[in-house]
N, C-alpha and C positions, 0 to 999 in steps of 0.2 A: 438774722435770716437773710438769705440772699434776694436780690432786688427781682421783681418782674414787671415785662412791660405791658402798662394796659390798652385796652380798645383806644383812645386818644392819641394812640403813636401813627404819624400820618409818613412815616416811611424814610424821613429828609435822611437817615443814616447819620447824623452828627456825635451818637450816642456810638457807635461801632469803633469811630476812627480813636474816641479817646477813650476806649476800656484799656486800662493798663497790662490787666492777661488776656487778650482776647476772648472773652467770656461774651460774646454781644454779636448775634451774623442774624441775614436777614433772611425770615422766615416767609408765611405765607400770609400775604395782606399785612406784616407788621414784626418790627423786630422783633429776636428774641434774644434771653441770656439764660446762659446755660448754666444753672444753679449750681453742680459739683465747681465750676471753675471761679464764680464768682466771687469777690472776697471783701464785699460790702461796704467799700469804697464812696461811693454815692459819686462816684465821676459821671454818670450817663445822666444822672436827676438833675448833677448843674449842668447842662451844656443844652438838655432839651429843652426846646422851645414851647413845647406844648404838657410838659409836666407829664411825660406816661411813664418811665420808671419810676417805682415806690417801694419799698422797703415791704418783703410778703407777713 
């Protein structure tokens, strides 16, 4: 299941620059990723500081 990001994402974008398909742009008040593209990688879940990508 592709990943999504929760209320705890506070914006820093560190999760966008290393999606490997570009699956991760930033939304309103909070990233998001775009499930058809995602390919459940778990690259945004290591890099966030604050743990808001999870696995849906």
């Amino acid at each position: 299941m592709a990943y999504v990001i929760g209320d705890e994402c506070i914006s820093c974008g560190s999760c966008e620059g290393e999606c490997p398909v570009g699956a991760i742009h930033e939304g309103d008040g909070k990233y998001e990723i775009d499930p058809e593209k995602c390919t459940e990688c778990g690259t945004c879940a290591g890099v966030c500081p604050v743990g808001a990508p999870k696995q849906a």
